[in-house]
N, C-alpha and C positions, 0 to 999 in steps of 0.2 A: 901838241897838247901833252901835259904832263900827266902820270898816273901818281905823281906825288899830292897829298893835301898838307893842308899846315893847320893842324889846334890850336886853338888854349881855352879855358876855361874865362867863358864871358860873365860879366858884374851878376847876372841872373840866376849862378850856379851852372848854367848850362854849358853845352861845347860847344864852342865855334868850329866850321869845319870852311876853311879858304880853298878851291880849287883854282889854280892857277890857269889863265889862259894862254898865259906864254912861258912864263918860267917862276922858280918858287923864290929865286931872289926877287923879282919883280914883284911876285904878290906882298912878299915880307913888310912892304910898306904899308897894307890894311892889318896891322897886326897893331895891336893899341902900345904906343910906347909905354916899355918896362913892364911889360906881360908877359911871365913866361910862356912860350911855345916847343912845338915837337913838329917835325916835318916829319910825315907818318907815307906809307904806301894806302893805296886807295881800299886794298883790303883788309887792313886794319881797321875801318871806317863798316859799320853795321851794314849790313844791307836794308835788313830788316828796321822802320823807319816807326815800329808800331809804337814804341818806347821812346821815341827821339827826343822827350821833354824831358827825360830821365840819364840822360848821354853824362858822363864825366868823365873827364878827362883821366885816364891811368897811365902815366910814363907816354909812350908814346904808343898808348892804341887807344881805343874809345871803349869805355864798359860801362853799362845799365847800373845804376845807383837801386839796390833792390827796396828801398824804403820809399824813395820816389816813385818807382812802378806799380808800386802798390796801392801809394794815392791815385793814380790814376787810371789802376785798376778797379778803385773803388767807386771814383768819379762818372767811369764808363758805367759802372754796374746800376748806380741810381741812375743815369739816364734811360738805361735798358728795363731799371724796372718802374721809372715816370709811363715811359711810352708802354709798356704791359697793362699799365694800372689803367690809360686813360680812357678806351673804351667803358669799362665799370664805374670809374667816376664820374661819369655821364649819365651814367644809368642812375646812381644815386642821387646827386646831387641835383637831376632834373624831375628825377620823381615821374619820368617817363610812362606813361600808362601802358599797359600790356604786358611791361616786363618787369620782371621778380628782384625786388632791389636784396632780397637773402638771398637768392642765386648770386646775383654779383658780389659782393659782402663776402661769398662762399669762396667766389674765384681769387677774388684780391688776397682772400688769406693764403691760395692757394701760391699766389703769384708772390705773397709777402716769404713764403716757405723757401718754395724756391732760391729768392736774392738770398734767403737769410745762409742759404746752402754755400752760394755763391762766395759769400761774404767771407764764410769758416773757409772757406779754398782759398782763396787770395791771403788771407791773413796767413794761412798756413804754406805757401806757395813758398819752394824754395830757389824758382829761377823767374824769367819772364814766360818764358814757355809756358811754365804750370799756369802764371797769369790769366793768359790769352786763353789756356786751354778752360779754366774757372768760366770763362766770359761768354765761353759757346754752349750758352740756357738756352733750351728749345722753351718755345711759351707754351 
């Protein structure tokens, strides 16, 4: 097994990344004709897979497109503050007796603060790093 891979930038924007199971002339045939590619060493290739929709191709190593990471930096973000919310929106929207629909009201703004924190960090982010680190809201 080879420690070589082979890119190119797939129709999606994204990277393609081919690992070869016997050899990289052999894989060169799943390479879409008249595509350009890089036969790259396997550590050129991220490890890190948090960003993997965000992959493009640079010469021949793989680098985070920081405008892509950010949409789905921000993608993550409302899903993390859907699931924050939905306890509370339970409580309102069922008019649940015994519990304080202004308490919850109280929290949701509390939990709107927060993303809204969230939101000024990712915009402001000037790696992935900073991304990921924006993304770690304690509730």
């Amino acid at each position: 097994m080879t420690t070589s891979r082979i890119i190119y930038q797939n129709k999606s924007g994204g990277v393609a990344v081919i690992i070869p199971t016997e050899s990289v002339e052999l894989a060169l045939k799943d390479v879409p004709e008249g595509v350009p590619y890089e036969i790259v060493s396997a550590a050129d290739i991220p490890s890190d897979r948090y960003f993997r929709n965000a992959w493009i191709a640079d010469g021949a190593a793989v680098a985070v497109d920081l405008g892509k990471a950010k949409d789905i930096g921000h993608y993550i973000r409302r899903q993390q503050r859907s699931e924050a919310f939905a306890p509370f929106d339970e409580i309102i929207t069922k008019q649940i007796p015994g519990l304080d629909a202004a308490e919850a009201e109280a929290a949701r703004q509390g939990i709107r603060d927060r993303y809204a924190d969230v939101q000024v960090a990712i915009d402001a982010a000037a790696d992935p790093d900073a991304i990921k680190a924006a993304l770690e809201v304690t509730p």
